[in-house]
N, C-alpha and C positions, 0 to 999 in steps of 0.2 A: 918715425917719430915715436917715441918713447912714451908711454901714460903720463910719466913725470914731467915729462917737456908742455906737455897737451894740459894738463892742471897748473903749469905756470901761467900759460896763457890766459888759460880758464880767469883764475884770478887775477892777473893784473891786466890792467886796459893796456897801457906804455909798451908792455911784452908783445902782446898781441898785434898792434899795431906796429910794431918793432921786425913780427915774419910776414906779417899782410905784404910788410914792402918788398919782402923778398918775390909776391909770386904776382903772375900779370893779370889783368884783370879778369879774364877767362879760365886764368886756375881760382882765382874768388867766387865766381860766381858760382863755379862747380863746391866750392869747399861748403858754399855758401848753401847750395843745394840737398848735399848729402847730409851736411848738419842738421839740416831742415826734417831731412825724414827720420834722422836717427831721435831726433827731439818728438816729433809723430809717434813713431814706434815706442818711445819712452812712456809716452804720455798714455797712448793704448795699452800699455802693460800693466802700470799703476791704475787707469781706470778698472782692465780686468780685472787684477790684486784686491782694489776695493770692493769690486763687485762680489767676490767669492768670498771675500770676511766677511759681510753683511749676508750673505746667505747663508753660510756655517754661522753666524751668530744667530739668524734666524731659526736655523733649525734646532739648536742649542736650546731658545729659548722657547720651541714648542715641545720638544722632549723633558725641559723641566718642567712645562706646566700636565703635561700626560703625566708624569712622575706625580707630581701632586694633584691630580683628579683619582691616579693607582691610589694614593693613601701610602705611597712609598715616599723614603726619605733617599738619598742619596749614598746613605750608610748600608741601606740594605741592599743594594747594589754591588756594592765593594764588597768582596769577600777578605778575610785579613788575608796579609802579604806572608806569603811564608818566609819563616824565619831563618837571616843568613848563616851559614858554618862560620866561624870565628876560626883564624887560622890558614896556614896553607895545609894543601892537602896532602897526603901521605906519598915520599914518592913512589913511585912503577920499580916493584925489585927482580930484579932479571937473574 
């Protein structure tokens, strides 16, 4: 079954209940199972995902405040970008 066919169902009830009657109650239960974990597993990914932005924003925002207890700004940090060549470059003469 195709992604495409799987996000018709997804959104429409009619569809979905349209291949439900194709399978026996025994392929339901199991559809019904596996979805179950794959929505689990979803749900733990996005918890972990949330977990590790709010720790990297965390530490973000104890290194701005050591920054500003240094007496340093964020400029002095940055060094300037060196400056790009304009142009392509000369080609390779053989």
């Amino acid at each position: 079954m195709s992604s495409e066919s799987l996000e018709r169902i997804a959104r429409n009830k009619n569809v979905a209940r349209a291949a439900a009657r194709q399978l026996s109650m025994e392929q339901l239960q199991k559809l019904a199972e596996v979805v179950e974990e794959v929505i689990d597993q979803k749900r733990d990914e996005d918890r972990q995902r949330q977990e590790e932005e709010m720790q990297k924003a965390q530490k973000l925002a104890e290194i701005r405040e050591q920054i500003t207890e240094a007496g340093l700004s964020l400029d002095d940090l940055v060094s300037e970008q060196p400056k790009r060549k304009r142009g392509r470059p000369p080609k390779n003469a053989k």
